[in-house]
C-alpha positions in Angstrom: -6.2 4.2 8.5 -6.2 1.6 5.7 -8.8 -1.2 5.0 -7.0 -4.5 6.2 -8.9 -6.7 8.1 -6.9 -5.3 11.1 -7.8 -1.7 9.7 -11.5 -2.7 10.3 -11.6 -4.0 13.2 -9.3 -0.8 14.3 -12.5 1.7 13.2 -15.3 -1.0 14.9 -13.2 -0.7 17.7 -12.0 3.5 18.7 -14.5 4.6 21.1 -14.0 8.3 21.0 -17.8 9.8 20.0 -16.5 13.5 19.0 -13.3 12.3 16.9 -13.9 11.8 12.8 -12.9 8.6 11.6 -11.4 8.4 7.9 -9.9 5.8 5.7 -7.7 6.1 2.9 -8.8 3.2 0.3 -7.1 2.7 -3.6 -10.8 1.6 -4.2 -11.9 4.3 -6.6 -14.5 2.5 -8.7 -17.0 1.8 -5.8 -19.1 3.4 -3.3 -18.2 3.9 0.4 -21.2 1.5 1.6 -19.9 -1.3 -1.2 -16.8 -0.6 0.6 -18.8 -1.6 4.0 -20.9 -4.5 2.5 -17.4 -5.9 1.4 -15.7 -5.3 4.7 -19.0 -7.5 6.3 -19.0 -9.9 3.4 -15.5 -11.0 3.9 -14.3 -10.3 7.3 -17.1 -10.3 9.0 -17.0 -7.0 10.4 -19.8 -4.6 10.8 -18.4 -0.9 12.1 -19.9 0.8 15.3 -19.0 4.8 13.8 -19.6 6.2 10.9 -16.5 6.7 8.2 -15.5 8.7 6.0 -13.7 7.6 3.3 -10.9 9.5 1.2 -10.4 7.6 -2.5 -6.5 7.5 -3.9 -6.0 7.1 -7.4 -2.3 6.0 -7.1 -2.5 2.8 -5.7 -0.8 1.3 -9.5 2.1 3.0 -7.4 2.5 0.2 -4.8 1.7 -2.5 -6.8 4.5 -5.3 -6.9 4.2 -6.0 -10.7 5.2 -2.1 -11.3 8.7 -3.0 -9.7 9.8 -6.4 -11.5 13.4 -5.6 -10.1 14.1 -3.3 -6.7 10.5 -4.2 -5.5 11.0 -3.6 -2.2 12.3 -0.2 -3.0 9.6 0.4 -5.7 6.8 0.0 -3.3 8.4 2.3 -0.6 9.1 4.9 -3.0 5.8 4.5 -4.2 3.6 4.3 -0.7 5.3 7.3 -0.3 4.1 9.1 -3.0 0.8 7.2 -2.1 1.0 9.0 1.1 1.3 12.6 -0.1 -1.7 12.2 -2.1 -3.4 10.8 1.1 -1.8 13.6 3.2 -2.8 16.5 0.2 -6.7 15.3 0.9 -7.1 15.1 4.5 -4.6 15.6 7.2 -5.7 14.3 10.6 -4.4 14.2 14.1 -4.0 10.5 14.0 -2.6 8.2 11.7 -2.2 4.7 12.2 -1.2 2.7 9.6 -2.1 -1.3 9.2 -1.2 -1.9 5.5 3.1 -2.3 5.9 3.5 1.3 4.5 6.2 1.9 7.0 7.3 5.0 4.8 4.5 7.0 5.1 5.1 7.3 8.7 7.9 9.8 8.5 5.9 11.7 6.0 2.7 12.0 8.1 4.7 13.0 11.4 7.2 15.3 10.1 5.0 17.1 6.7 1.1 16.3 8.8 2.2 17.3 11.9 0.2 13.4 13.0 0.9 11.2 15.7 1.5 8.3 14.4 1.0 4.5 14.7 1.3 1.3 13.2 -0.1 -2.1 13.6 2.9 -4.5 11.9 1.3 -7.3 10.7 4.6 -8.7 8.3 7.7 -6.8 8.1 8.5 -5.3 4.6 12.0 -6.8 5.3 13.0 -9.2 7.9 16.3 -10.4 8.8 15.3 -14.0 7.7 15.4 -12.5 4.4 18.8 -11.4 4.9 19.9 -14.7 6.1 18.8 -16.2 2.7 20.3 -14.0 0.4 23.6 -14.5 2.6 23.2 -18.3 2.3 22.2 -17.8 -1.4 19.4 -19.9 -1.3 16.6 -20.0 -3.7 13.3 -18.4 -3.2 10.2 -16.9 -4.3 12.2 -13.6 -3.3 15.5 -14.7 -4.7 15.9 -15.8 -7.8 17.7 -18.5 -8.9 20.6 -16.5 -11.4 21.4 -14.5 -8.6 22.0 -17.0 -5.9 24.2 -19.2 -8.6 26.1 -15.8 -9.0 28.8 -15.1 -5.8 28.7 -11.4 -6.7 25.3 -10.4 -7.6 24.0 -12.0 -4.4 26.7 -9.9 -2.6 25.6 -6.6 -4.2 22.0 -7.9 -3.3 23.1 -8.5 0.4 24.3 -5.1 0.5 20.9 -3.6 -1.0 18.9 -5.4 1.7 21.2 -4.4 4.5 21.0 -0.8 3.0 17.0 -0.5 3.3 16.9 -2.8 6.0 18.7 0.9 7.8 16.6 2.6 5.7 13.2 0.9 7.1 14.1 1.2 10.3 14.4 4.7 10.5 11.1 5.2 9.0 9.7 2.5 11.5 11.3 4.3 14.2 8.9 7.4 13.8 5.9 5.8 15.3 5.1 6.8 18.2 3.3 3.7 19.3 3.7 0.3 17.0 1.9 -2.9 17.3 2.8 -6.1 16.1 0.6 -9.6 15.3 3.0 -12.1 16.7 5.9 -13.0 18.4 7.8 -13.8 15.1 7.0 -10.2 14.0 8.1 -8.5 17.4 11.2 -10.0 16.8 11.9 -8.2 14.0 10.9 -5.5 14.5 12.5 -4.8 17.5 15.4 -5.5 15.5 15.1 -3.7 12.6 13.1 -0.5 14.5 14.7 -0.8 17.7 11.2 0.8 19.0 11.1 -1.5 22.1 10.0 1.0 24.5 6.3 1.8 22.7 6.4 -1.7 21.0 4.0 -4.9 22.0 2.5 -7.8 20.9 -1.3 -7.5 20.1 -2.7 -10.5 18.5 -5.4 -10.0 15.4 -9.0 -10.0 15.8 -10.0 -13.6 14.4 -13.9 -13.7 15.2 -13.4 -16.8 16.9 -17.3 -17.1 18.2 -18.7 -17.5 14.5 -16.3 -20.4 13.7 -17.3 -21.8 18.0 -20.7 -21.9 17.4 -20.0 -24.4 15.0 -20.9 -27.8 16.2 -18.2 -30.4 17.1 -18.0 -33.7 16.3 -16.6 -36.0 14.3 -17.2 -35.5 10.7 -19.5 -37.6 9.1 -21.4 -36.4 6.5 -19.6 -37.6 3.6 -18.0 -40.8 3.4 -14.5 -39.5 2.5 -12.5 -36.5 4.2 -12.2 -33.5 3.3 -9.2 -30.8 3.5 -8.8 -27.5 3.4 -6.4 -24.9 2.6 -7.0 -21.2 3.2 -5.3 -18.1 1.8 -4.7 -15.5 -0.8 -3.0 -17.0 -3.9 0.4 -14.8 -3.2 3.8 -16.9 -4.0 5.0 -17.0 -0.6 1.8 -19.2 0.6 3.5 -22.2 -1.4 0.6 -23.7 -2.6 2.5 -26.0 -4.7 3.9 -27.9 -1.7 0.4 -28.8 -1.0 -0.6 -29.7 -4.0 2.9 -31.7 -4.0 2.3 -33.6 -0.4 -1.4 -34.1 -1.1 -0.3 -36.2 -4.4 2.6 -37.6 -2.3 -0.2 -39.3 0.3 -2.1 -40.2 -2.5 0.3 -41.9 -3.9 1.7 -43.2 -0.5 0.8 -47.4 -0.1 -1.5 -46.7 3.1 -3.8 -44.3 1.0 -5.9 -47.6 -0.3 -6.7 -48.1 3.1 -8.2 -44.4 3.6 -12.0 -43.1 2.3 -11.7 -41.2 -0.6 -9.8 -37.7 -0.6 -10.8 -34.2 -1.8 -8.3 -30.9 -1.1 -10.0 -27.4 -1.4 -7.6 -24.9 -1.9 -9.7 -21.6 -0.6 -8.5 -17.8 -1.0 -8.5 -14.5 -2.8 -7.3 -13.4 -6.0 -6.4 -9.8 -5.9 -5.2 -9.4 -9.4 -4.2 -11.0 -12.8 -1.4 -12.3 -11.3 -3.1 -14.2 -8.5 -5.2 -15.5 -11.5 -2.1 -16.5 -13.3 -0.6 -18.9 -10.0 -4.1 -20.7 -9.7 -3.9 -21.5 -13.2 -0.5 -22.7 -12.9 -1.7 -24.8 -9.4 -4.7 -26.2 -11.9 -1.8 -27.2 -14.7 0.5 -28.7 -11.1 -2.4 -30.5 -10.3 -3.2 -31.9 -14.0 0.4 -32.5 -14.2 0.5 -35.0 -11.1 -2.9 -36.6 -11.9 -4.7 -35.6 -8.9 -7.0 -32.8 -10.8 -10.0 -34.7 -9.8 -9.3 -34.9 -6.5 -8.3 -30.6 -6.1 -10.8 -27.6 -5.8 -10.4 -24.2 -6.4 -12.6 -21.6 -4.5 -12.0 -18.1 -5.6 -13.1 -15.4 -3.4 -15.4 -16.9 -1.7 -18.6 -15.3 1.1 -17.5 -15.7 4.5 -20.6 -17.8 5.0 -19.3 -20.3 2.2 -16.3 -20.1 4.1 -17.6 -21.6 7.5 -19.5 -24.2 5.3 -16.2 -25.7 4.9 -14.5 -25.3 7.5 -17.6 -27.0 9.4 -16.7 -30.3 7.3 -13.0 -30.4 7.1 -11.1 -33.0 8.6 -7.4 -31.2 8.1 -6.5 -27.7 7.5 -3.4 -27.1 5.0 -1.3 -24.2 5.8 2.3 -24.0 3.6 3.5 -20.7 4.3 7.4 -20.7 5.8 7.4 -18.0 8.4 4.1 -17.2 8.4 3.8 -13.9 10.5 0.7 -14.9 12.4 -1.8 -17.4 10.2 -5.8 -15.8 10.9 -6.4 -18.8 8.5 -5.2 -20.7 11.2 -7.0 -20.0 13.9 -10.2 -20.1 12.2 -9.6 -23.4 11.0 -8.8 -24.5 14.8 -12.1 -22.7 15.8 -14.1 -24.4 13.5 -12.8 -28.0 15.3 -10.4 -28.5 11.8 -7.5 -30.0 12.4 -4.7 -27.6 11.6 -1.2 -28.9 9.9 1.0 -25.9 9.0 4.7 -24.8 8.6 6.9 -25.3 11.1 8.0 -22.0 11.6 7.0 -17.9 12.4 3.7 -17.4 14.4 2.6 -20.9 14.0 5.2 -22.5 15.8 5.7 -19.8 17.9 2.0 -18.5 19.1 -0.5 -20.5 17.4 -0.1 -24.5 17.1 1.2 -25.1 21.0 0.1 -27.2 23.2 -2.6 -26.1 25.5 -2.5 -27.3 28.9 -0.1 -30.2 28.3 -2.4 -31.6 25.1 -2.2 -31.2 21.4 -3.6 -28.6 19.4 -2.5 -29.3 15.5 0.5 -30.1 13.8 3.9 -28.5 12.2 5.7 -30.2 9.1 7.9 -28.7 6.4 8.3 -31.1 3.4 6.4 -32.6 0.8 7.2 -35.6 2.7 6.7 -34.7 6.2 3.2 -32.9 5.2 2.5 -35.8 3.9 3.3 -38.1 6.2 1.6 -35.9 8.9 -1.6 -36.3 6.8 -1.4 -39.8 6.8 -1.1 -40.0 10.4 -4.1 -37.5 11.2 -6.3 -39.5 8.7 -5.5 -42.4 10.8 -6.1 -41.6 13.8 -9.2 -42.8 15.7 -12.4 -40.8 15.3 -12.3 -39.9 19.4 -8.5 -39.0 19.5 -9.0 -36.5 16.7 -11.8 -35.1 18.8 -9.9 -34.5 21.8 -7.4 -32.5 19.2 -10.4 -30.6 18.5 -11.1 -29.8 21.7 -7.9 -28.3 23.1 -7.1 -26.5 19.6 -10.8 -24.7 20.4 -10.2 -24.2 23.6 -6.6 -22.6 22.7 -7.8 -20.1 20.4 -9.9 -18.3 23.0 -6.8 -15.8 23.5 -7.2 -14.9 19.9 -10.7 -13.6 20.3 -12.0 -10.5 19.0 -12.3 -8.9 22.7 -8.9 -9.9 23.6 -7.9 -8.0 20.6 -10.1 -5.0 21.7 -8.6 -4.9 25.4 -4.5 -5.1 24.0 -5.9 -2.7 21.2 -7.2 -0.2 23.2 -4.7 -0.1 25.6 -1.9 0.4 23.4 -3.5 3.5 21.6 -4.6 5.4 24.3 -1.0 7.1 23.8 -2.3 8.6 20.8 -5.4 9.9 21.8 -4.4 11.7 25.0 
């Protein structure tokens, strides 16, 4: 198994007292209980078994700036080699993989001898992808002297539709295969066509910690506050909020409004992630709204809840967001979520709950910020009563919902 937040809460949760539980981690320079602390310190997760850990030393092999062209085929090539090193260390009866390395599947089956699983948590490729190259629209997947070129994004079409076969058959090896969202399922029912040991189980979001908060309407500071949590990746579009959060500041209503403060919260995995919040620090600079931005890097999950606990809005930017943890815990904390409209948002997170509101969906600068503005003036008890259906929605997201679809999906494999 791998070390995803899933992946954790996959070794908290087997209940199988003679069985040996291992996890392949890329983490080389650190102990197995730093490993642990870091697993508690930001997911919250404390495990029930002992692990063991096995330590891979070619983890360069999946990274995305190794592949600057091909990446998609790069980092399958390369989890695959990945794998064998994994597999060359320790073989085991069971192998469920949580980290998208849909590759190694074929190579622990076939060469291990494994059963198999995998918990899908975003499709390597997705036919949306497809859809854009065909369009030859612009993205942070597709650059911009390819879609202005007819041929090139041909040849490209035909490249995705080649390893879109390709990662199918090497999905198709699992013998059991869960997926975070009804967005995902979609895909990969399409792209696998796995439907008979395929099902929907939703990720643990520890829901209770971000409950037990109180809930009222926030008062501590004269002004509001917003939020934004997420890893600094490309495809979380920070820009857009930076963008719509100048946009409302800008708007002629904003006068009207207590003073305004965006925190943009997430991790930075490597120099790269360091690179784009730089760039978001030179965005905001650039707009004149620097001193009205924050940047939180890597922050405890007990900083986290601090503000969460005094957010008015949660910002979420991501088009076709798999699923959106982030999400969630923002709704949990009584944080009024605004996110894309699109993927597991749309689909399984911001619906109304029992005929009321429970967040909102945008997709522009504009709209975002439009949406904003209207939250922000809304009436202290009507945001409350958002508050209280989004919490009350987000039950079915809990950690021991997780544990009963969990469980009862991978009892295949352990029979």
């Amino acid at each position: 198994m791998a070390a995803t937040e899933e992946g954790w809460c996959l070794c908290k949760l087997l209940r199988y007292p003679e069985a040996v539980y291992v996890v392949y981690t890329g983490d080389v320079n650190v102990s197995g209980d730093q490993i642990l602390e870091g697993a508690f310190r930001r997911f919250n997760v404390r495990l029930i078994h002992p692990v063991k850990f096995v330590f891979l030393r070619k983890r360069y092999l999946v990274e995305d700036s190794l592949y600057p062209h091909f990446t998609l085929l790069g980092q399958s090539l390369g989890s695959m080699f990945l794998g064998w090193e994994a597999l060359m260390q320790c073989v085991p009866d069971v192998y469920i993989d949580s980290m998208g390395y849909a590759f190694t599947l074929p190579l622990f089956k076939y060469v291990g001898g494994c059963r198999v699983g995998s918990y899908v948590h975003y499709p390597t490729i997705s036919t949306d992808m497809f859809s854009v190259v065909k369009n030859q629209n612009a993205g942070f997947n597709n650059a911009g002297f390819i879609t202005r070129n007819p041929f090139l994004s041909k040849v490209k079409l035909i490249y995705y539709y080649w390893f879109g076969f390709m990662y199918g058959l090497a999905g198709s090896c699992s013998d059991v295969v869960m997926v975070n969202s009804s967005w995902t399922l979609a895909h990969i029912l399409s792209l696998w066509k796995a439907g008979n040991c395929t099902s929907i189980v939703y990720p643990p979001c520890d829901v209770q910690t971000f409950l037990d908060l109180p809930l009222h309407e926030k008062k501590k500071t004269p002004g509001h506050l917003l939020v934004s949590i997420g890893q600094f990746r490309p495809e979380k579009n920070h820009p857009l909020q930076i963008r719509a959060f100048a946009k409302l500041l800008n708007k002629k209503g904003a006068e009207s409004l207590p003073s305004l403060k965006l925190v943009l919260i997430g991790g930075c995995r490597n120099k790269d992630d360091e690179l784009r919040v730089n760039q978001l620090r030179k965005l905001s600079e650039d707009l004149g709204v620097q001193d009205h931005v924050e940047f939180k890097i890597n922050i405890p999950f007990e900083e986290l809840k601090k503000y969460l606990s005094e957010a008015t809005i949660g910002l979420h930017t991501m088009w076709n967001e798999h699923f959106g943890i982030g999400i969630v815990e923002c709704m949990a904390a009584g944080t009024i979520i605004l996110a894309h409209k699109s993927g597991g948002p749309k689909l399984d997170i911001v619906v109304p709950y029992e005929g009321d509101v429970t967040g909102f969906l945008a997709e522009s600068e504009e709209g975002y910020a439009d949406m904003m503005a209207q939250i922000l003036s809304m009436s202290a008890e009507k945001r409350l009563q958002i508050r209280k259906s989004a919490r009350a929605s987000v039950l079915r997201f809990s950690d021991q919902e997780f544990e009963v679809t969990f469980l009862l999906s991978v009892e295949k494999l352990f029979k």
